[in-house]
Structures are given as C-alpha cells and as structure tokens.
N, C-alpha and C positions, 0 to 999 in steps of 0.2 A: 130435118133432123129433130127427132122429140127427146126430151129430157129423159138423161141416166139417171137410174133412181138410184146408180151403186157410187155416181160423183160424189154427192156430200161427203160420204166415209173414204172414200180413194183424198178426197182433199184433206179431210181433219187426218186421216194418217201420213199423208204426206206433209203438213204443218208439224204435226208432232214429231217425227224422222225430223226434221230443217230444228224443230227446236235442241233433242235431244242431243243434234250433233254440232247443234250451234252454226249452221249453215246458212250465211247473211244470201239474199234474195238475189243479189249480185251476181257473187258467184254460181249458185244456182241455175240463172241466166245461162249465165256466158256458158257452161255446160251443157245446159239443152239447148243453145243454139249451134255447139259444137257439133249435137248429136243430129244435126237439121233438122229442130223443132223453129214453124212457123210463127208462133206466135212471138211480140216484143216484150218486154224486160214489164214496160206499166203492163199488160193485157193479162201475163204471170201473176203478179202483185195481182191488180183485180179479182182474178182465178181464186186466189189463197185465200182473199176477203170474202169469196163466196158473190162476189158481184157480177163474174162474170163464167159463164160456162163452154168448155175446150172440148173438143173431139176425142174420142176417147185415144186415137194414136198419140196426141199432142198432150195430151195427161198420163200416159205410158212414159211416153218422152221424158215429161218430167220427170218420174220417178224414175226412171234412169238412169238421169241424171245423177238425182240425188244419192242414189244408193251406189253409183261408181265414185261421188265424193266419200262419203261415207267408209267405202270400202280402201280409200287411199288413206284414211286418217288411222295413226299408229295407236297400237290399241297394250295395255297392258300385257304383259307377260312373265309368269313366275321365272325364274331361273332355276337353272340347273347346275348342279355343284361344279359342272368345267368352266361355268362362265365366270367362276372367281379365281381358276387358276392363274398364279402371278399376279395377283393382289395381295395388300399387307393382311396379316393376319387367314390365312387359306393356307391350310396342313394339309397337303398331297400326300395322300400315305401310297399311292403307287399301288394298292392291292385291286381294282377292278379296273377294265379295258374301258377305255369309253363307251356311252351309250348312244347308236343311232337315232337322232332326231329327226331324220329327212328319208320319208320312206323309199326316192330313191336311191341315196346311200345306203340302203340296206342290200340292196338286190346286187348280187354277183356282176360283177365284173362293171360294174360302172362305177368307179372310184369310189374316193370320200369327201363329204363336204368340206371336212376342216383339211386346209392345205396347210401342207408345211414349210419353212422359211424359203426356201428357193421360188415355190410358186406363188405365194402371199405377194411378192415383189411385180409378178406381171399383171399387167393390165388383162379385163377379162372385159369382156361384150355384154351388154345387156339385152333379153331375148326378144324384149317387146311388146309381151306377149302379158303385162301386166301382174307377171307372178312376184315377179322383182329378182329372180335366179340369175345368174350367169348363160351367158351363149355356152352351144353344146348338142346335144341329139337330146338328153335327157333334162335340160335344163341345169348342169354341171357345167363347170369350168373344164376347160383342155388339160391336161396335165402335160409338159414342155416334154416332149419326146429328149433322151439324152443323158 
C-alpha cells in the first residue's frame, strides 16, 4: 500500500470539521467504531497527529463519522412570525393563513405539519430514518381517524 498524497488534506479538514464543531476525539471514536471502523481510539489520535497513516476506507470512515456528528448538532434558526404565536407581547392580527414550511405539508392530500389540540395529545413514532419527522408514509404524523 503506497502513500495518499490526497491523506494530509483529508486529515487537516477532517481536524478542522472536529475543531469547528468542537468534536472531542472520544466521541469521534466511539462513532467510527459504530460505523465498523477497524482502527482503535490511540491509532485515531495518531492519524490526526499526522503520525500515523489509515486506508483510505478507514479514513472515509472517519469522516463519516464525523460529519453524521456534525449533522446531529442543533444548528441556529431564524423564526417565523407563528413561532411567537401565544407569547406575551405577539399581536395576531388573523389577516394571512399560515405559511408552509415543510415541503411535504405543502403537497395535497397528506396533511399538515402543525396539529391541532386533539392530536398534539397522541404519541407519534419516530421514522428512524435520521430526519427526526414523525412515523407515517411521508414522514408525517397519523391523524386519529374519528
């Protein structure tokens, strides 16, 4: 196996991703080992020091890893005028319908994202599927037949 000439920069952007998102080496690990990456936790650590060099699957792996952490960490988001509704100081003037945020709430005949009191109250499934949606065909909630 002869040296990647494309490792050094796969590693310095993968250190920089781990720093940016503040991703201790640990957990890191325990992710790419989840993903069945071969290598141990020190071999990792080595890796990122540049002391030691990974195949290129098991440095994929890594970055895998990393970027499905990455991609679980909650990320800022503007609001939208409904999300103050029923907070103090929020003047509902009632003159426009709400706006669809969820492009499959837009499309005919498969509900609406926001439920109303009755279904707010049932438990819903989660899809597993990493979106974070509700179980469903479309990744929506059931609406209670009834």
């Amino acid at each position: 196996m002869g040296f990647d000439p494309n490792e050094p920069e796969q590693r310095r952007r993968l250190r920089a991703a781990m720093k940016a998102a503040d991703i201790p080496l640990p957990e890191l690990w325990l992710k790419y080992f989840s993903l069945s990456g071969d290598a141990g936790e020190y071999e990792v650590e080595a890796y990122l020091q540049g002391l030691l060099s990974l195949p290129a699957i098991q440095r994929d792996l890594l970055a895998l890893a990393a970027n499905e952490l990455i991609d679980d960490l909650p990320r800022p988001r503007a609001p939208y005028s409904d999300d103050f509704s029923g907070q103090p100081g929020h003047a509902d003037t009632g003159d426009a319908a709400p706006v669809h945020r969820d492009a499959d709430a837009a499309k005919p005949g498969s509900g609406t994202r926001d439920s109303g009191p009755a279904e707010q109250d049932q438990p819903t499934e989660r899809s597993g599927d990493g979106t974070g949606r509700a179980g469903g065909p479309e990744g929506l909630a059931e609406a209670p037949e009834g």
